[in-house]
Structure formats: structure tokens, C-alpha cells
mmCIF entry with sequence, helices, sheets and N, C-alpha, C, O atoms, coordinates in Angstrom:
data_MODEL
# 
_entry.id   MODEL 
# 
_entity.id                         1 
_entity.type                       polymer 
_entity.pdbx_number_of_molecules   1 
# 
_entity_poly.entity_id                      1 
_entity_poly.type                           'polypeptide(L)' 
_entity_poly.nstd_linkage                   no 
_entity_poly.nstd_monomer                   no 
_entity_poly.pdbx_seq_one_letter_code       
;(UNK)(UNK)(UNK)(UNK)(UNK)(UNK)(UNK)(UNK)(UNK)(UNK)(UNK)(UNK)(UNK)(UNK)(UNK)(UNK)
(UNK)(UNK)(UNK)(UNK)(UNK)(UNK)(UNK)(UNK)(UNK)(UNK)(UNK)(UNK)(UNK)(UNK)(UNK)(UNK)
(UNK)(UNK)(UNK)(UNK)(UNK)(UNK)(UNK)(UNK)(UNK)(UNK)(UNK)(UNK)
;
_entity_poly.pdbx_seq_one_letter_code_can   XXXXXXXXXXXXXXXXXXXXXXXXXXXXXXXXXXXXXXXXXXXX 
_entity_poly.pdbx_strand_id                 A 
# 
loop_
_entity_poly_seq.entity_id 
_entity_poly_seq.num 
_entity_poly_seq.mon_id 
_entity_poly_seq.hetero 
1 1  UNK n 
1 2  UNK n 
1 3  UNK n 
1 4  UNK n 
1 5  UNK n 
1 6  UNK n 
1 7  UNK n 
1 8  UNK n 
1 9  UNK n 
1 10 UNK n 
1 11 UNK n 
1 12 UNK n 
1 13 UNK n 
1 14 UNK n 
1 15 UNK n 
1 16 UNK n 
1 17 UNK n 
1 18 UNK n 
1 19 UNK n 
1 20 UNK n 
1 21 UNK n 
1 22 UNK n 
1 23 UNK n 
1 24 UNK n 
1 25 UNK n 
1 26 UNK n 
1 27 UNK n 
1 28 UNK n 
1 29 UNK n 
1 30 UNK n 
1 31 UNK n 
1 32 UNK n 
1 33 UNK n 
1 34 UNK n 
1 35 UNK n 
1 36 UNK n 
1 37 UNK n 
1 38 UNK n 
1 39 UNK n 
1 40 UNK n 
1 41 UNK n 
1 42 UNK n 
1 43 UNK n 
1 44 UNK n 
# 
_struct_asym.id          A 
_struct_asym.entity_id   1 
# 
loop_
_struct_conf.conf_type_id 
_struct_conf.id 
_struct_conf.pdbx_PDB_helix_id 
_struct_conf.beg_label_comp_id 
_struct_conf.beg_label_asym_id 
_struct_conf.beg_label_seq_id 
_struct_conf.pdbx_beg_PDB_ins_code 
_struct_conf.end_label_comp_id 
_struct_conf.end_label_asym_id 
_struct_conf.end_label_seq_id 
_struct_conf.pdbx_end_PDB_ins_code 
_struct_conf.beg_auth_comp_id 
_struct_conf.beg_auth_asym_id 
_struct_conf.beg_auth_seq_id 
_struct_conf.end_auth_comp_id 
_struct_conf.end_auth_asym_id 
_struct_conf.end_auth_seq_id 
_struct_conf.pdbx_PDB_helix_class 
_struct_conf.details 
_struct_conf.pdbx_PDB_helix_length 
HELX_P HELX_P1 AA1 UNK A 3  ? UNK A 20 ? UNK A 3  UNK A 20 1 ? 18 
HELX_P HELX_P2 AA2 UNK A 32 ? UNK A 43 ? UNK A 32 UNK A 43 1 ? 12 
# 
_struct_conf_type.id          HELX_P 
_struct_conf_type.criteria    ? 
_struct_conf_type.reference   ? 
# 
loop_
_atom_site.group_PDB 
_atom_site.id 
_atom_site.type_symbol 
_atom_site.label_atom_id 
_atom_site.label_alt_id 
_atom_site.label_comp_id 
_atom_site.label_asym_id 
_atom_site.label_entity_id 
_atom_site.label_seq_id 
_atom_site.pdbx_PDB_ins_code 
_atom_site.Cartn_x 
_atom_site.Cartn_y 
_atom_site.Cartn_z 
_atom_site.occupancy 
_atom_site.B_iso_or_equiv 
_atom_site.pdbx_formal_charge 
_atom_site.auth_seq_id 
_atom_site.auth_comp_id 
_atom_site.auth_asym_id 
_atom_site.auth_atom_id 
_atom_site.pdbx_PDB_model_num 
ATOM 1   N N  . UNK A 1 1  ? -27.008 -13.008 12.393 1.00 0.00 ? 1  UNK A N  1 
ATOM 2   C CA . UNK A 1 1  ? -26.541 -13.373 13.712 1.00 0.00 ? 1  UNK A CA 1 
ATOM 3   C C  . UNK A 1 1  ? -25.924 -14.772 13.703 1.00 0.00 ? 1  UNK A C  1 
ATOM 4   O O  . UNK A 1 1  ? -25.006 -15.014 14.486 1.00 0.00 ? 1  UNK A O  1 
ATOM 5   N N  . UNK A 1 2  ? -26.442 -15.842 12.738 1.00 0.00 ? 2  UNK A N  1 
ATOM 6   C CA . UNK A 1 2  ? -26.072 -17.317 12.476 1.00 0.00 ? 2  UNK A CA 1 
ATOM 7   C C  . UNK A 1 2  ? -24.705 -16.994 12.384 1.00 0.00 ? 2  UNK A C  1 
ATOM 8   O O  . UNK A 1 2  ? -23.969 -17.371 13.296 1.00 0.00 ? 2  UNK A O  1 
ATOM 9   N N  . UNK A 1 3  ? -24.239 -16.357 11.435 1.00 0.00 ? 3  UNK A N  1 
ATOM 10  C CA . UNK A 1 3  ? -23.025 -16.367 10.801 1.00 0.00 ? 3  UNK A CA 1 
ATOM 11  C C  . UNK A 1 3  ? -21.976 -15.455 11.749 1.00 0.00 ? 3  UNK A C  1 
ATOM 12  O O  . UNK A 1 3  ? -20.799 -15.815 11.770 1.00 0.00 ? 3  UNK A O  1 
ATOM 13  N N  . UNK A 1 4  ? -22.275 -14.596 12.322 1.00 0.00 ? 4  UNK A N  1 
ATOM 14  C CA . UNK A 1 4  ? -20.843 -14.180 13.578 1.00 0.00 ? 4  UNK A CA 1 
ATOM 15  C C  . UNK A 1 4  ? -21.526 -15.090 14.497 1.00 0.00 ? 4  UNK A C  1 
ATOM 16  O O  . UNK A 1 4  ? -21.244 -14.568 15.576 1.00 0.00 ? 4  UNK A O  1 
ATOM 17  N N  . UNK A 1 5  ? -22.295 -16.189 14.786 1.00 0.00 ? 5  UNK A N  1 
ATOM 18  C CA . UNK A 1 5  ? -21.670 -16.982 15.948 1.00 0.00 ? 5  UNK A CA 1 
ATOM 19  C C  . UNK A 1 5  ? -20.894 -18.357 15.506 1.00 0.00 ? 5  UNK A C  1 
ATOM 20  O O  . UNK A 1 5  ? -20.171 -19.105 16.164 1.00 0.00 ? 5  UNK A O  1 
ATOM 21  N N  . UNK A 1 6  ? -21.330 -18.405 14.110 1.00 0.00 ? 6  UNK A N  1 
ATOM 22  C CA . UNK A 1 6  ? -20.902 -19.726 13.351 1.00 0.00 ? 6  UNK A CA 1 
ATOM 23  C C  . UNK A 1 6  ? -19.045 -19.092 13.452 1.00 0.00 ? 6  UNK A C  1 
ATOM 24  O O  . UNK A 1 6  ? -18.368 -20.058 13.802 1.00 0.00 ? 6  UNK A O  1 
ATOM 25  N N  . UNK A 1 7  ? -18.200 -17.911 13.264 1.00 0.00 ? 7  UNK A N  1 
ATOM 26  C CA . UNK A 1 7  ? -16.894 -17.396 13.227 1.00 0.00 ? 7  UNK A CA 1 
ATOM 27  C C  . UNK A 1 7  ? -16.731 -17.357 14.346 1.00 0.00 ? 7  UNK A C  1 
ATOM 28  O O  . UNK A 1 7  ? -15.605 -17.785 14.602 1.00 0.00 ? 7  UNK A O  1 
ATOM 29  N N  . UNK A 1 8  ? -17.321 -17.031 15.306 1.00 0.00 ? 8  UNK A N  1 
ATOM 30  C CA . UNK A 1 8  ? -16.727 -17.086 16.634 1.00 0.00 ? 8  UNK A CA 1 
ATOM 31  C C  . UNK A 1 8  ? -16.312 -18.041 17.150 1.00 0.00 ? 8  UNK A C  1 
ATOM 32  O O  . UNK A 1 8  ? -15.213 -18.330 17.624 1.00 0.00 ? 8  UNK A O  1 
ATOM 33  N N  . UNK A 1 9  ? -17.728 -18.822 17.000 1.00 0.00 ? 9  UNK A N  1 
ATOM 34  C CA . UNK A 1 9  ? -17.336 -20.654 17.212 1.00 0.00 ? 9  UNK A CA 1 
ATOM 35  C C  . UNK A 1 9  ? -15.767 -21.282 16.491 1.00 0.00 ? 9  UNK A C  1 
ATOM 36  O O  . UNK A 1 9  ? -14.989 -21.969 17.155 1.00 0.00 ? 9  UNK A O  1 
ATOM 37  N N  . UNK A 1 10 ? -15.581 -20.993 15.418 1.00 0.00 ? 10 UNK A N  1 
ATOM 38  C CA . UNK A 1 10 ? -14.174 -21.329 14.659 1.00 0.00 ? 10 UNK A CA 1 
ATOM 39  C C  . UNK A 1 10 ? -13.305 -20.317 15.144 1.00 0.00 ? 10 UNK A C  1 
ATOM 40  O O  . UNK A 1 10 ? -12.332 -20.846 15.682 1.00 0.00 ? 10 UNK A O  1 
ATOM 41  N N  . UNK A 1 11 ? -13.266 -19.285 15.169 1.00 0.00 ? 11 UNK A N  1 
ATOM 42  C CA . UNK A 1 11 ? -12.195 -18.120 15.881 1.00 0.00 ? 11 UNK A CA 1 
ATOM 43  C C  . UNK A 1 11 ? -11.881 -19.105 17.423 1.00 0.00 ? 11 UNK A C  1 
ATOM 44  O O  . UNK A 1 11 ? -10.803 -19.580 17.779 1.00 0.00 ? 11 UNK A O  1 
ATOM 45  N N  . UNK A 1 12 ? -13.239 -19.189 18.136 1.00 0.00 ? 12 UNK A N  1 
ATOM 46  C CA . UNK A 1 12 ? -12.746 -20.189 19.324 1.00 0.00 ? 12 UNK A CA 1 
ATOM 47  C C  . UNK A 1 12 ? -11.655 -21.603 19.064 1.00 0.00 ? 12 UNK A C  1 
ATOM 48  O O  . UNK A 1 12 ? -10.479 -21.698 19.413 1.00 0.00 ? 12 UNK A O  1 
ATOM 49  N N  . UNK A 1 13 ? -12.268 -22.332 18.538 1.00 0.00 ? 13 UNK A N  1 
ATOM 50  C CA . UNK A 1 13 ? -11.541 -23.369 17.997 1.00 0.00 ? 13 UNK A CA 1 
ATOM 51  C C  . UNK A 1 13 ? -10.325 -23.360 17.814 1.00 0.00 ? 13 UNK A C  1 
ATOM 52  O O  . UNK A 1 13 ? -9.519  -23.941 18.541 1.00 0.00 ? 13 UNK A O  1 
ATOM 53  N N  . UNK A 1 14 ? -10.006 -22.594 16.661 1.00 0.00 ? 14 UNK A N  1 
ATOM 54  C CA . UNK A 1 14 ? -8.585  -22.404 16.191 1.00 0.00 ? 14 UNK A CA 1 
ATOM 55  C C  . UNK A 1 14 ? -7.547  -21.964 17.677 1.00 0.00 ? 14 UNK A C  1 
ATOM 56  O O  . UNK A 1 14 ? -6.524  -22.471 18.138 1.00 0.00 ? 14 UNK A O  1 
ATOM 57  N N  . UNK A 1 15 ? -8.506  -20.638 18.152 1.00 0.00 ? 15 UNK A N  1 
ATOM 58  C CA . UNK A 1 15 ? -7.835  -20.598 19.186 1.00 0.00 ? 15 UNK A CA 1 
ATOM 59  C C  . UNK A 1 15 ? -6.953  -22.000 20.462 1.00 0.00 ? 15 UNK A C  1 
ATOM 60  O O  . UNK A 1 15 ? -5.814  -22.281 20.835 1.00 0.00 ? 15 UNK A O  1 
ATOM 61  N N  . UNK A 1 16 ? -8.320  -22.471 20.688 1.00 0.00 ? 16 UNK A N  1 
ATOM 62  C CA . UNK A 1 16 ? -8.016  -23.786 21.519 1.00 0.00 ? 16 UNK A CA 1 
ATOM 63  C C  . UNK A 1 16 ? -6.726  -24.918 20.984 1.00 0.00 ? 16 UNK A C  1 
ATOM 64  O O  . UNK A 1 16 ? -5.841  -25.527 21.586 1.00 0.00 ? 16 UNK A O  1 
ATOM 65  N N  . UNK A 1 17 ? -7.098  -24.836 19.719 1.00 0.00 ? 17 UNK A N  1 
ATOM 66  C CA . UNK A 1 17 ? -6.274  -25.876 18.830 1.00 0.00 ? 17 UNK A CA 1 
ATOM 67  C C  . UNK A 1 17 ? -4.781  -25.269 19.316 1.00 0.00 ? 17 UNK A C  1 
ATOM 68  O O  . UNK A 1 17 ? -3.985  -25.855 20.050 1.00 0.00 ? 17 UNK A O  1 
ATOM 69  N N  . UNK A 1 18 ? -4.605  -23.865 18.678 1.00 0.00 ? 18 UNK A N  1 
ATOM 70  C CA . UNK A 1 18 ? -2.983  -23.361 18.878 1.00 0.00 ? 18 UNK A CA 1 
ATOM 71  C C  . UNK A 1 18 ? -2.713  -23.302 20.402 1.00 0.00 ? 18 UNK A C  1 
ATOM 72  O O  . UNK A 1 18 ? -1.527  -23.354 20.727 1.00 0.00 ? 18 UNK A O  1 
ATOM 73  N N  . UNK A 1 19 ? -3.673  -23.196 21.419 1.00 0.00 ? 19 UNK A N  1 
ATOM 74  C CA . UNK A 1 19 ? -3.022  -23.592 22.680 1.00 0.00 ? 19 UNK A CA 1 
ATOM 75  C C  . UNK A 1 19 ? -2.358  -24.818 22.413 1.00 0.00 ? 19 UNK A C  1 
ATOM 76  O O  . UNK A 1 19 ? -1.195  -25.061 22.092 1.00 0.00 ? 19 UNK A O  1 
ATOM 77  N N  . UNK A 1 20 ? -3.580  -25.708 22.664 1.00 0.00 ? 20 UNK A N  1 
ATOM 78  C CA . UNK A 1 20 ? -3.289  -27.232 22.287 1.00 0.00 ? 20 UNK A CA 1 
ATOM 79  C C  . UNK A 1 20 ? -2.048  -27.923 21.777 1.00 0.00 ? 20 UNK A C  1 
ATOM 80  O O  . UNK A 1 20 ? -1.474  -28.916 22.223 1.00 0.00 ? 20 UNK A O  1 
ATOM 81  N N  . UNK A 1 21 ? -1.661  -26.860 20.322 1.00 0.00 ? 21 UNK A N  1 
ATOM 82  C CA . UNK A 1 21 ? -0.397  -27.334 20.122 1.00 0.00 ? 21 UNK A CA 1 
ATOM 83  C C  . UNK A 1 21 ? -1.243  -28.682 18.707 1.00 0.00 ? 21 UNK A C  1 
ATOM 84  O O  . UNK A 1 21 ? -0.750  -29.705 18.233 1.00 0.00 ? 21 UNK A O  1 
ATOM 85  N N  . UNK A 1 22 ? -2.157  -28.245 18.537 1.00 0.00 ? 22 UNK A N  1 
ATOM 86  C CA . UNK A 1 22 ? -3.211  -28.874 17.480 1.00 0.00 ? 22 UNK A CA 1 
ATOM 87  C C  . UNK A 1 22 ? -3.973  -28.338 16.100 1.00 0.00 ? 22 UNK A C  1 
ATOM 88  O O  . UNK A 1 22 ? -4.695  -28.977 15.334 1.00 0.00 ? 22 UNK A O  1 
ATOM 89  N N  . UNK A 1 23 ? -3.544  -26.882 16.046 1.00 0.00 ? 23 UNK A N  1 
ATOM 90  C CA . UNK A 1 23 ? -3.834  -26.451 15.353 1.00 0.00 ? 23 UNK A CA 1 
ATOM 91  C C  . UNK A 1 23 ? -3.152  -26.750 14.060 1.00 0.00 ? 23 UNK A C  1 
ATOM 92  O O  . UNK A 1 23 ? -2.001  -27.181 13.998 1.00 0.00 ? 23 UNK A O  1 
ATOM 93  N N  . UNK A 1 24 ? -4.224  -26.401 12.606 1.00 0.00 ? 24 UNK A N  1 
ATOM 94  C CA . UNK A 1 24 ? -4.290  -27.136 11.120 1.00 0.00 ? 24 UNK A CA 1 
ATOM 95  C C  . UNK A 1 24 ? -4.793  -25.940 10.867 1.00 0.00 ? 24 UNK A C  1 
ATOM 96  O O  . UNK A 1 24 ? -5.418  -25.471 11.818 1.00 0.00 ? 24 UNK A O  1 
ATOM 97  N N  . UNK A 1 25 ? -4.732  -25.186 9.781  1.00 0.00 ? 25 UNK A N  1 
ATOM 98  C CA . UNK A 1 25 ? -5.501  -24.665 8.466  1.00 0.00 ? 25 UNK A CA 1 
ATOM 99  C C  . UNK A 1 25 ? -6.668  -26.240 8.286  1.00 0.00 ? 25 UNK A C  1 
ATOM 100 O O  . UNK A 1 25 ? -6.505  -27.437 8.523  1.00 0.00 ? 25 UNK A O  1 
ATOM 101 N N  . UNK A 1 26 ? -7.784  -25.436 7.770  1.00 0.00 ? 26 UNK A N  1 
ATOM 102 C CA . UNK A 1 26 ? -8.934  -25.955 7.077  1.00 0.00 ? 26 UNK A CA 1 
ATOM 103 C C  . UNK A 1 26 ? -9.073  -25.472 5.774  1.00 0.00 ? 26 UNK A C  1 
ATOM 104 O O  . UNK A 1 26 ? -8.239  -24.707 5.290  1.00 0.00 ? 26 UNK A O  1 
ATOM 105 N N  . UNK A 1 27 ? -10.285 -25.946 5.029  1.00 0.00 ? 27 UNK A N  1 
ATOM 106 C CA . UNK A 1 27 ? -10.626 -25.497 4.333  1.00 0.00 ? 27 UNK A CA 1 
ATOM 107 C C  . UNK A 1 27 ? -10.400 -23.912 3.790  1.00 0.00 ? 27 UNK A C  1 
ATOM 108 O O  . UNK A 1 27 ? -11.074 -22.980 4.228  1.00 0.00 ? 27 UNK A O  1 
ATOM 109 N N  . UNK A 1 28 ? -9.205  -23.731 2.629  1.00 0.00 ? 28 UNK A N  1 
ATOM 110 C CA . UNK A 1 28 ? -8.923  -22.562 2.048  1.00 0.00 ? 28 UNK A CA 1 
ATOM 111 C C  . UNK A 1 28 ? -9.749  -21.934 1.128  1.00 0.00 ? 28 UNK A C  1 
ATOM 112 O O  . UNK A 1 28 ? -9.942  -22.438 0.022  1.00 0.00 ? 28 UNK A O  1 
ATOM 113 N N  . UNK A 1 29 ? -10.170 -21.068 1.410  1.00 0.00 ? 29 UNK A N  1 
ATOM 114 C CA . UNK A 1 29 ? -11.382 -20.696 0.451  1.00 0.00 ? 29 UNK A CA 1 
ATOM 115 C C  . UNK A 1 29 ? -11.520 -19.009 0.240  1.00 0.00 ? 29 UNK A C  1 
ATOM 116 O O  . UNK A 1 29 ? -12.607 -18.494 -0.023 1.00 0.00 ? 29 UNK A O  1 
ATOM 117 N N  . UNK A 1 30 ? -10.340 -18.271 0.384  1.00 0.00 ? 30 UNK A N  1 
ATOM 118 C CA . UNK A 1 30 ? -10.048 -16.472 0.079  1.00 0.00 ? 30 UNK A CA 1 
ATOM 119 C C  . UNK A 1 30 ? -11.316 -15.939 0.836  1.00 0.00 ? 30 UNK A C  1 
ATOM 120 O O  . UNK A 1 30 ? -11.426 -14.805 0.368  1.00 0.00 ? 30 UNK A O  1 
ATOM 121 N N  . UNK A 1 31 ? -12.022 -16.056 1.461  1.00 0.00 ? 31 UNK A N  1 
ATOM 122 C CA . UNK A 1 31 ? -12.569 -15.535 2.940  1.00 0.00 ? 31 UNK A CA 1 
ATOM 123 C C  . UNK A 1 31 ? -11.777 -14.467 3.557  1.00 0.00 ? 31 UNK A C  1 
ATOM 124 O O  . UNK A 1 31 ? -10.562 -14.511 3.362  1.00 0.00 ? 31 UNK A O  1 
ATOM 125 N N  . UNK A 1 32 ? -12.092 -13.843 4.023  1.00 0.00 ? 32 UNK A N  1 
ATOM 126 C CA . UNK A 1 32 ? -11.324 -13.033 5.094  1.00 0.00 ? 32 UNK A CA 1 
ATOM 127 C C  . UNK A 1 32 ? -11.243 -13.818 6.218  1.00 0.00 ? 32 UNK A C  1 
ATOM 128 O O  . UNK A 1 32 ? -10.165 -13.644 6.785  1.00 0.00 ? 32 UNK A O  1 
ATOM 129 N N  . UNK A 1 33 ? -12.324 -15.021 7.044  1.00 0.00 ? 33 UNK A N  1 
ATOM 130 C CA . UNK A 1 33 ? -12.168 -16.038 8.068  1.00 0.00 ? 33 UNK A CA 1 
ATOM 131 C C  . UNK A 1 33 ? -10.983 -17.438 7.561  1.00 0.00 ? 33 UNK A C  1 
ATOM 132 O O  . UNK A 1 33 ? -10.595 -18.333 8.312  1.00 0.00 ? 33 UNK A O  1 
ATOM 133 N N  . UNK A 1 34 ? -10.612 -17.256 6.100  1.00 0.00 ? 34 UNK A N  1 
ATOM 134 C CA . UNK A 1 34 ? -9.808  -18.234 5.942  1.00 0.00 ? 34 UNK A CA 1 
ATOM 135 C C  . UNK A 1 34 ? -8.342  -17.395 6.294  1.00 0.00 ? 34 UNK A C  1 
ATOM 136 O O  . UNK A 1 34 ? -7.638  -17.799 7.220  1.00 0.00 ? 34 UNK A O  1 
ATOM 137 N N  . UNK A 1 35 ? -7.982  -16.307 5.554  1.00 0.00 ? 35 UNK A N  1 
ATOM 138 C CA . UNK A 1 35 ? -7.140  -15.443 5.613  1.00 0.00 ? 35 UNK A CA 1 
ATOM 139 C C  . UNK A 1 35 ? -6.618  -15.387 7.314  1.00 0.00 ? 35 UNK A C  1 
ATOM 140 O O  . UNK A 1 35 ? -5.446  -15.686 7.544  1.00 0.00 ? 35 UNK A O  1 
ATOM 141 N N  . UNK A 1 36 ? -7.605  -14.963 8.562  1.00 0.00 ? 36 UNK A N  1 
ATOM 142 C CA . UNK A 1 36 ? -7.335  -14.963 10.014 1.00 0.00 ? 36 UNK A CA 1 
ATOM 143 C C  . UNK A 1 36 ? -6.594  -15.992 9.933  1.00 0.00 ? 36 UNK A C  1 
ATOM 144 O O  . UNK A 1 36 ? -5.378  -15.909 10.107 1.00 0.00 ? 36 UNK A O  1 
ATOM 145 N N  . UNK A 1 37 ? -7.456  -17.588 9.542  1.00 0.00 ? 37 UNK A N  1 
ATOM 146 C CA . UNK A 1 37 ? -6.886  -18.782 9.789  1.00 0.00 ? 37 UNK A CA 1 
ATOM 147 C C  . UNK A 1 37 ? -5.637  -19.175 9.421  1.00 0.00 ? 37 UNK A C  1 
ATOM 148 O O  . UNK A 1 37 ? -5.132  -20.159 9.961  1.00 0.00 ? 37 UNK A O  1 
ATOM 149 N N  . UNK A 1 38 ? -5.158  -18.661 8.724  1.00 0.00 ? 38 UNK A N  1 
ATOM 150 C CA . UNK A 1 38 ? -4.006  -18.638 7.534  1.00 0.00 ? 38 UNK A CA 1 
ATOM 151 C C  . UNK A 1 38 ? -2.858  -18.020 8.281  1.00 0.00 ? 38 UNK A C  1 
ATOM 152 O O  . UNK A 1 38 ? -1.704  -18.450 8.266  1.00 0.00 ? 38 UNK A O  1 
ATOM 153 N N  . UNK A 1 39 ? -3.389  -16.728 9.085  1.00 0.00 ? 39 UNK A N  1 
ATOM 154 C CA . UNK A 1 39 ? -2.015  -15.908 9.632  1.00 0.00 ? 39 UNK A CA 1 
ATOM 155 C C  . UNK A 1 39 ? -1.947  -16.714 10.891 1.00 0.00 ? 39 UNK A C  1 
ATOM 156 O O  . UNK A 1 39 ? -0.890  -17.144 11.353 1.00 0.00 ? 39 UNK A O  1 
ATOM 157 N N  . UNK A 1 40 ? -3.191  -16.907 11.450 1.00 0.00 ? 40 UNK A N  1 
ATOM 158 C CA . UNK A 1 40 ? -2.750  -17.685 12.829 1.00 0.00 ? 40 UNK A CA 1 
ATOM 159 C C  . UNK A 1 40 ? -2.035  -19.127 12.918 1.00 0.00 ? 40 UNK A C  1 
ATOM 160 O O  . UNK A 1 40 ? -1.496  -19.592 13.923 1.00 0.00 ? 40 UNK A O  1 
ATOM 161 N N  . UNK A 1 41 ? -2.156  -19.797 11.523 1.00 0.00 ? 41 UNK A N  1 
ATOM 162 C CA . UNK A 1 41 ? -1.262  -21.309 11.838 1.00 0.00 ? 41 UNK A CA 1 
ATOM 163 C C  . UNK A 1 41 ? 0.181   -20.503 11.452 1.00 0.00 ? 41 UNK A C  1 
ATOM 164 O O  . UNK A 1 41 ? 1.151   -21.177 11.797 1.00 0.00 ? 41 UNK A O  1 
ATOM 165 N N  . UNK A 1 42 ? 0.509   -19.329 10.873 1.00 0.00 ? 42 UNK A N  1 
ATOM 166 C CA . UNK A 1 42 ? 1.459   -18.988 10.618 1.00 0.00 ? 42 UNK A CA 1 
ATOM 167 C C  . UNK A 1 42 ? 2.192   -18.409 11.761 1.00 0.00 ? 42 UNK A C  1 
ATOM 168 O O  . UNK A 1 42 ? 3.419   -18.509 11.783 1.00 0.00 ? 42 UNK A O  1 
ATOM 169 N N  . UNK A 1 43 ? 1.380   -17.646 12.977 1.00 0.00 ? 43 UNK A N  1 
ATOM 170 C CA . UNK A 1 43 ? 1.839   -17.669 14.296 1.00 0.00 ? 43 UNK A CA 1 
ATOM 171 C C  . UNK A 1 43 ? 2.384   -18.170 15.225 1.00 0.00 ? 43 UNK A C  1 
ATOM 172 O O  . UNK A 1 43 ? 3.323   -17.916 15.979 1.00 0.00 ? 43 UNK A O  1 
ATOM 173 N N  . UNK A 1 44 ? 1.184   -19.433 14.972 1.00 0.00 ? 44 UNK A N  1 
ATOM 174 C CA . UNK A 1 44 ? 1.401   -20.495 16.146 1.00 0.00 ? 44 UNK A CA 1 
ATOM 175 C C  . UNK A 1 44 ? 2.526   -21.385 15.813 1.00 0.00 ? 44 UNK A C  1 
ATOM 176 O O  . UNK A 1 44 ? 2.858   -22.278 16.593 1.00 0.00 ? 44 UNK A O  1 
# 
């Protein structure tokens, strides 16, 4: 349960960030949660 609220919490984030107009890639690490992160700075 730690760990899908620990991704949600960052799924949130990232989200906020690309409103923001603040969003960064973090830490790359072949995750499937890095991979999301990866397509979404590629979105935003």
C-alpha cells in the first residue's frame, strides 16, 4: 500500500509541475514510474 501511495504522490506532482509549466524528469532509473515520467515531460 506504501508504494501506490508513494506513485501517486509523484504521478500528483509531476502532474502539478506540467500545469505549472515546472515540470523536470527526475531520477532515470528503467521503472515503468520513470518511463510515465519520461513520456509526460515529453508531452508537456
Amino acid at each position: 500500500m506504501f508504494k501506490n501511495k508513494k506513485i501517486f504522490n509523484r504521478l500528483d506532482k509531476m502532474l502539478d509541475d506540467g500545469i505549472n509549466g515546472t515540470f523536470e524528469e527526475t531520477d532515470y532509473d528503467e521503472s515503468k514510474l520513470s518511463s510515465i515520467e519520461s513520456k509526460w515531460y515529453r508531452y508537456l
